[in-house]
DSSP file (Angstrom, degrees, kcal/mol; ACC not computed):
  #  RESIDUE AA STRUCTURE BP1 BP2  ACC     N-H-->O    O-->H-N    N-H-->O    O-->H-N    TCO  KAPPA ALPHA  PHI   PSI    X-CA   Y-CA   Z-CA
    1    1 A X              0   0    0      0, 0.0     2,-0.3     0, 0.0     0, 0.0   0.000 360.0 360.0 360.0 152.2  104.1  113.7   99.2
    2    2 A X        -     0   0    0      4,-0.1     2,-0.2     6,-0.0     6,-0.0  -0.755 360.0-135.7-102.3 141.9  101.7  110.3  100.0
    3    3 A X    >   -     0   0    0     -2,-0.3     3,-0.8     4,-0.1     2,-0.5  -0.581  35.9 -84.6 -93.2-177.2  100.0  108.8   97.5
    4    4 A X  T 3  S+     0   0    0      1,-0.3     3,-0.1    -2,-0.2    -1,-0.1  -0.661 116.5  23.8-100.6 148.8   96.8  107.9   98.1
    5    5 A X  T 3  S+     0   0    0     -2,-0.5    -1,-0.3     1,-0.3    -3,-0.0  -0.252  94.9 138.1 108.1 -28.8   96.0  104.9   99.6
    6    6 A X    <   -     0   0    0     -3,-0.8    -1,-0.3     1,-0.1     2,-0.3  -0.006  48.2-135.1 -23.1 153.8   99.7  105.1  101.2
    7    7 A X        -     0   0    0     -3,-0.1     2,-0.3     2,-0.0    -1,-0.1  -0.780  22.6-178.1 -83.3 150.1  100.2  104.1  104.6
    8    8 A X        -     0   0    0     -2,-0.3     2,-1.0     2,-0.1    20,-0.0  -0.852  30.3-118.4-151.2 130.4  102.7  106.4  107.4
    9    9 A X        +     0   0    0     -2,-0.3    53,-0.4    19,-0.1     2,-0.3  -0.680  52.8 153.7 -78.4 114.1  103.4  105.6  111.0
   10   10 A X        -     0   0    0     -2,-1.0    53,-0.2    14,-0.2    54,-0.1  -0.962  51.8 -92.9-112.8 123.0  102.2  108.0  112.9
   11   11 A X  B     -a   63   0A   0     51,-3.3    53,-0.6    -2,-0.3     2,-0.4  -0.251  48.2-141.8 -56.9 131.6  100.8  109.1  116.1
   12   12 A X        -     0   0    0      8,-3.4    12,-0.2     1,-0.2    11,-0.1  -0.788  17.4-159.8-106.2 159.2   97.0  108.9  116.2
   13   13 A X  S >  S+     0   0    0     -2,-0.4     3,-2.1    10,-0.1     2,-0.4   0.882  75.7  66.2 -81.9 -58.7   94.5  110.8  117.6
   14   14 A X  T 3  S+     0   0    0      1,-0.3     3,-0.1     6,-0.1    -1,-0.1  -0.313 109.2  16.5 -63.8 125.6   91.8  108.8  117.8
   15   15 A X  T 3  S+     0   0    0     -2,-0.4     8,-0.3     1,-0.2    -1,-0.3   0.774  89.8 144.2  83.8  13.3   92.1  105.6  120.3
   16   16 A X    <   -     0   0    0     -3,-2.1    -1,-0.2     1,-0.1    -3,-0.1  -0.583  30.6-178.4 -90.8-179.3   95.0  107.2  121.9
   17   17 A X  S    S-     0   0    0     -2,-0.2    -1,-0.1    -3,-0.1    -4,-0.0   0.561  80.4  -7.4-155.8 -11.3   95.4  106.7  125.4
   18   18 A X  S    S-     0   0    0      0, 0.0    -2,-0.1     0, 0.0     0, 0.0   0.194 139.8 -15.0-126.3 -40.2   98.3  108.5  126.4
   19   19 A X  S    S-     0   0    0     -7,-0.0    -7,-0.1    44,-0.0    -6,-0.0  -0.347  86.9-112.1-169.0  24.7  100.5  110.1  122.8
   20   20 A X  S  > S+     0   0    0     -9,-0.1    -8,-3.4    -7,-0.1     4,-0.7   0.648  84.3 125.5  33.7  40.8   98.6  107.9  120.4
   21   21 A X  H  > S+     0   0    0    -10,-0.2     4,-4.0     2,-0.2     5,-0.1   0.830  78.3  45.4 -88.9 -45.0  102.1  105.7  119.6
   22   22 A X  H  > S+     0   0    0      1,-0.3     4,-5.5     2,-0.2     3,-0.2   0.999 118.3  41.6 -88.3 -57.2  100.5  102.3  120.5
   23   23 A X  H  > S+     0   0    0     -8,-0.3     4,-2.5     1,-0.2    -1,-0.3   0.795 118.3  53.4 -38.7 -40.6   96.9  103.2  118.3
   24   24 A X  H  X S+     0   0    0     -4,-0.7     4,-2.7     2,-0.3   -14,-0.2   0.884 108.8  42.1 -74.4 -63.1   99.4  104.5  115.7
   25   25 A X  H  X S+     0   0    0     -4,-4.0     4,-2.8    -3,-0.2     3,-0.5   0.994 120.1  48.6 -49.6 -66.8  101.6  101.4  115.5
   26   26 A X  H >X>S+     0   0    0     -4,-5.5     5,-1.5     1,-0.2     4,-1.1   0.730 105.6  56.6 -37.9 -69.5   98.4   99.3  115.5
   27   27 A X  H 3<5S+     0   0    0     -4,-2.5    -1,-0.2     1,-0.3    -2,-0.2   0.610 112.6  34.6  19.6 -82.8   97.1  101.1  113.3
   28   28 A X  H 3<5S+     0   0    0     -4,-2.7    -1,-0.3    -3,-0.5    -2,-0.2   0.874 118.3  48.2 -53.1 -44.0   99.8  100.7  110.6
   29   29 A X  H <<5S-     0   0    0     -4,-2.8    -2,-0.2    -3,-0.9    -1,-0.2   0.674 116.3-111.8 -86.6 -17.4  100.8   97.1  111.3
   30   30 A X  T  <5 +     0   0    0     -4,-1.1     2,-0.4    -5,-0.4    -3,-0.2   0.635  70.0 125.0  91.7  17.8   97.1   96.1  111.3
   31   31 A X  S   <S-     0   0    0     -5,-1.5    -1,-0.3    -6,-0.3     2,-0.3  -0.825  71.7 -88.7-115.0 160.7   96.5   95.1  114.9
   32   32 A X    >>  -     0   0    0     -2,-0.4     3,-2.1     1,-0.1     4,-1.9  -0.456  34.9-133.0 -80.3 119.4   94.5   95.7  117.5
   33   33 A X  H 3> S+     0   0    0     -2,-0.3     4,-2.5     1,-0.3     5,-0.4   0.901 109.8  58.3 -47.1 -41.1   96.1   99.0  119.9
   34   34 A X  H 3> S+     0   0    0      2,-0.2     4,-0.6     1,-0.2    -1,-0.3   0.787 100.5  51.2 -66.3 -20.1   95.5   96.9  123.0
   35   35 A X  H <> S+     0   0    0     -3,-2.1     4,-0.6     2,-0.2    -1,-0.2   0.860 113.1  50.7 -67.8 -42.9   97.9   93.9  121.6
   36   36 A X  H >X S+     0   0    0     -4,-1.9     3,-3.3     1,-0.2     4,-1.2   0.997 114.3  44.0 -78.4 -59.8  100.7   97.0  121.0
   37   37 A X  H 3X S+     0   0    0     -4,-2.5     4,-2.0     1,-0.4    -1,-0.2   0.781 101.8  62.4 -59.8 -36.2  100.3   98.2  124.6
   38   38 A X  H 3< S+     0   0    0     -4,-0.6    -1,-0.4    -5,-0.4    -2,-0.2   0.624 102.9  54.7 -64.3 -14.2  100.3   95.2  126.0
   39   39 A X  H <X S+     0   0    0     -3,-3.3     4,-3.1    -4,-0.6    -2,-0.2   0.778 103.2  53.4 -64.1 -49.9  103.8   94.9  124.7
   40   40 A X  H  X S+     0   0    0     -4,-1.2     4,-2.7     1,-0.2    -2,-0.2   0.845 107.5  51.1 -71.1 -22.7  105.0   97.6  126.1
   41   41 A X  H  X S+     0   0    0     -4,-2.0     4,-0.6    -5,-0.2    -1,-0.2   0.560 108.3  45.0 -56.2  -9.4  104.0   96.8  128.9
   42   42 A X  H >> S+     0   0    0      2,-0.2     3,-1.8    -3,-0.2     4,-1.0   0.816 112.2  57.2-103.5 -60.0  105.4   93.5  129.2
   43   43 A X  H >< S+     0   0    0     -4,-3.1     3,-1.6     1,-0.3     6,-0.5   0.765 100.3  59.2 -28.6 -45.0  108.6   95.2  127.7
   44   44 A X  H 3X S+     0   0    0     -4,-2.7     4,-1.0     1,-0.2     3,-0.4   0.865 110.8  41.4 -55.5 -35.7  108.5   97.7  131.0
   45   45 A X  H << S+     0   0    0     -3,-1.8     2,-0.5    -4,-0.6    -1,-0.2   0.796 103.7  73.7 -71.5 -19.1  108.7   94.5  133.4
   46   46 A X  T << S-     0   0    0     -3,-1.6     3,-0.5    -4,-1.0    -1,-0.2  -0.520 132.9 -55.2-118.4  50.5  111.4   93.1  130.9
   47   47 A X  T  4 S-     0   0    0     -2,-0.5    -2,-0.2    -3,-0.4    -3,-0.1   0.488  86.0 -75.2  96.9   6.8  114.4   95.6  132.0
   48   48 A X  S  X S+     0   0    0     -4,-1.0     4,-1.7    -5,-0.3     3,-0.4   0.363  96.7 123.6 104.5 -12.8  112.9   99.0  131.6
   49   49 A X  H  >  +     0   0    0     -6,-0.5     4,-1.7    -3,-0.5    -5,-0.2   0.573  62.4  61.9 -92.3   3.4  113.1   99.1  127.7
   50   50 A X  H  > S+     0   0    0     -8,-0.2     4,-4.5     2,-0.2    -1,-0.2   0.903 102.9  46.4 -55.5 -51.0  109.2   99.8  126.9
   51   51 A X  H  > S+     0   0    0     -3,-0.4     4,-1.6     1,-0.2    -2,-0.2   0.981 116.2  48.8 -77.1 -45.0  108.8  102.7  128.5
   52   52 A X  H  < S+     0   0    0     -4,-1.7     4,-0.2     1,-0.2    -1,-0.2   0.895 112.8  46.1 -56.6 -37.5  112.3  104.0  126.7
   53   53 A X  H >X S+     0   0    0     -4,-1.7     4,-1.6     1,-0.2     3,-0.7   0.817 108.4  60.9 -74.9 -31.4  111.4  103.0  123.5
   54   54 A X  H 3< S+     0   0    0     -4,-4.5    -2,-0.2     1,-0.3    -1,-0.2   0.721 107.7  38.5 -65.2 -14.4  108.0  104.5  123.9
   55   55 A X  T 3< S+     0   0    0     -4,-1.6    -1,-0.3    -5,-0.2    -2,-0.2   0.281 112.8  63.1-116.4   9.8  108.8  108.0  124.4
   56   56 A X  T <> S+     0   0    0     -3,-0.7     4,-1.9    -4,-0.2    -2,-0.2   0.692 109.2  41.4 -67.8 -29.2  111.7  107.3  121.7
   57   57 A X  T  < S+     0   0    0     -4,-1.6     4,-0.4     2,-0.2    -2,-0.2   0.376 107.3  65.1-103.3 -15.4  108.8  106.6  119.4
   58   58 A X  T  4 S+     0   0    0     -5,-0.2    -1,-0.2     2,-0.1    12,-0.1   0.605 112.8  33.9 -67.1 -27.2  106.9  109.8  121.0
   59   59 A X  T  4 S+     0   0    0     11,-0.1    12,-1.9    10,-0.1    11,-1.1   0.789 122.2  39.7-119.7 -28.7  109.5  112.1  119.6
   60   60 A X  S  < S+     0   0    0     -4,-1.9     2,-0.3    10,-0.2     9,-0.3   0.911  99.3  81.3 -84.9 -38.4  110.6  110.7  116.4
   61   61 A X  S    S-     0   0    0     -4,-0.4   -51,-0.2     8,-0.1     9,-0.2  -0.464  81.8-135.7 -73.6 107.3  106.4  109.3  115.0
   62   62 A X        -     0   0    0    -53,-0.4   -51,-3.3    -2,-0.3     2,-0.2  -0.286  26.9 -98.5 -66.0 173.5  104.9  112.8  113.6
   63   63 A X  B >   -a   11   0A   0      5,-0.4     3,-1.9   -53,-0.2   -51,-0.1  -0.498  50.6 -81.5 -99.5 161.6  101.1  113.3  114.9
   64   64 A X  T 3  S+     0   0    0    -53,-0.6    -1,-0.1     1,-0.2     3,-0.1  -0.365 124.6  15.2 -64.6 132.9   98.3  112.4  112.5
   65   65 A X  T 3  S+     0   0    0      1,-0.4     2,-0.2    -2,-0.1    -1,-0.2   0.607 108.2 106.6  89.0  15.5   98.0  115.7  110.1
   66   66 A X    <   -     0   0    0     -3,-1.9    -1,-0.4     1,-0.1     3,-0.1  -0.481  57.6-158.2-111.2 154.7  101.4  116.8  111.4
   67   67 A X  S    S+     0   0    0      1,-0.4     2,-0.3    -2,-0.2    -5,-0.1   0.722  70.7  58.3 -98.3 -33.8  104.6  116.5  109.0
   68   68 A X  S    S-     0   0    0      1,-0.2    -5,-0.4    -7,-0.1    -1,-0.4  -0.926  77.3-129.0-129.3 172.5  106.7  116.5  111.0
   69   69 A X     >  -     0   0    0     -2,-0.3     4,-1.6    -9,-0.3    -1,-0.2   0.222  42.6-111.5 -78.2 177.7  107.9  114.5  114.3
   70   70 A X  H  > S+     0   0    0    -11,-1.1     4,-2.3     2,-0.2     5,-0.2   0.876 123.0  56.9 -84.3 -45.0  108.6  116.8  117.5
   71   71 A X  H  >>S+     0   0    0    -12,-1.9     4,-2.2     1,-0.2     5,-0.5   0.978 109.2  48.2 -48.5 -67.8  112.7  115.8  117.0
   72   72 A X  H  >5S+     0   0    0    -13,-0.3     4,-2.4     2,-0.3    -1,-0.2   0.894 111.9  50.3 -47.4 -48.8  112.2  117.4  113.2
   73   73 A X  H  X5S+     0   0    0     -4,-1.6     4,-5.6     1,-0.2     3,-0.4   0.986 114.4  41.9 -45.7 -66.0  110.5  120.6  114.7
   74   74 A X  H  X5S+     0   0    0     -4,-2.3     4,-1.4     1,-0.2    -2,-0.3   0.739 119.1  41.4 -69.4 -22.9  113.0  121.1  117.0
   75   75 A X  H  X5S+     0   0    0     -4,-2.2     4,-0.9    -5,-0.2    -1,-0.2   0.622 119.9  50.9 -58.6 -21.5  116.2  120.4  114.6
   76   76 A X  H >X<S+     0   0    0     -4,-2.4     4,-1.2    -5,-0.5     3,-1.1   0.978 111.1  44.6 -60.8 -68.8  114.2  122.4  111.9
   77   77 A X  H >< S+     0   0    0     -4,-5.6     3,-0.6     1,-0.2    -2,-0.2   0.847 117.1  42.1 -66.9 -26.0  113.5  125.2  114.1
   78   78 A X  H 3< S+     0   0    0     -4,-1.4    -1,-0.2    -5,-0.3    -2,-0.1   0.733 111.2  61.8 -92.1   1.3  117.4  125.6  115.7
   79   79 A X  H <<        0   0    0     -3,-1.1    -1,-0.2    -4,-0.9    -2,-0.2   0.483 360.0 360.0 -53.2 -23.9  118.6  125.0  112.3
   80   80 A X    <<        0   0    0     -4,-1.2    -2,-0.1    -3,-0.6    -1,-0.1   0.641 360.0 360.0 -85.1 360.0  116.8  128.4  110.5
């Protein structure tokens, strides 16, 4: 359970622009989505590790109203 006022990093809906990761991060950390995107991007030029870490951060960050991440679905469900 959250209390209220809590924060959770999350994927957002609103302001996303591909999987809501970057809005999500912003979001949480207090920054602007277009500063986090611009990171990965600079990360992608900087040996490949944006774009890996973003779609790490695709599967593990549940979606806003979600509980759980897409990994937790799929270890939930072949666990039952």
């Amino acid at each position: 359970m959250n209390d209220i006022g809590s924060k959770r990093l999350e994927r957002k809906r609103k302001g996303r622009m591909v999987a809501g990761v970057c809005a999500g991060i912003g979001d949480y950390f207090g920054l602007d989505a277009n500063i986090v995107r611009l990171v990965f991007v600079i990360a992608c030029f900087l040996g490949f590790m944006g774009a890996l870490v973003y779609l790490v951060a695709w599967a593990v960050l549940p979606e806003e109203g979600e509980q759980e991440s897409i990994v937790e679905h799929v270890v939930n469900k072949n666990t039952r």
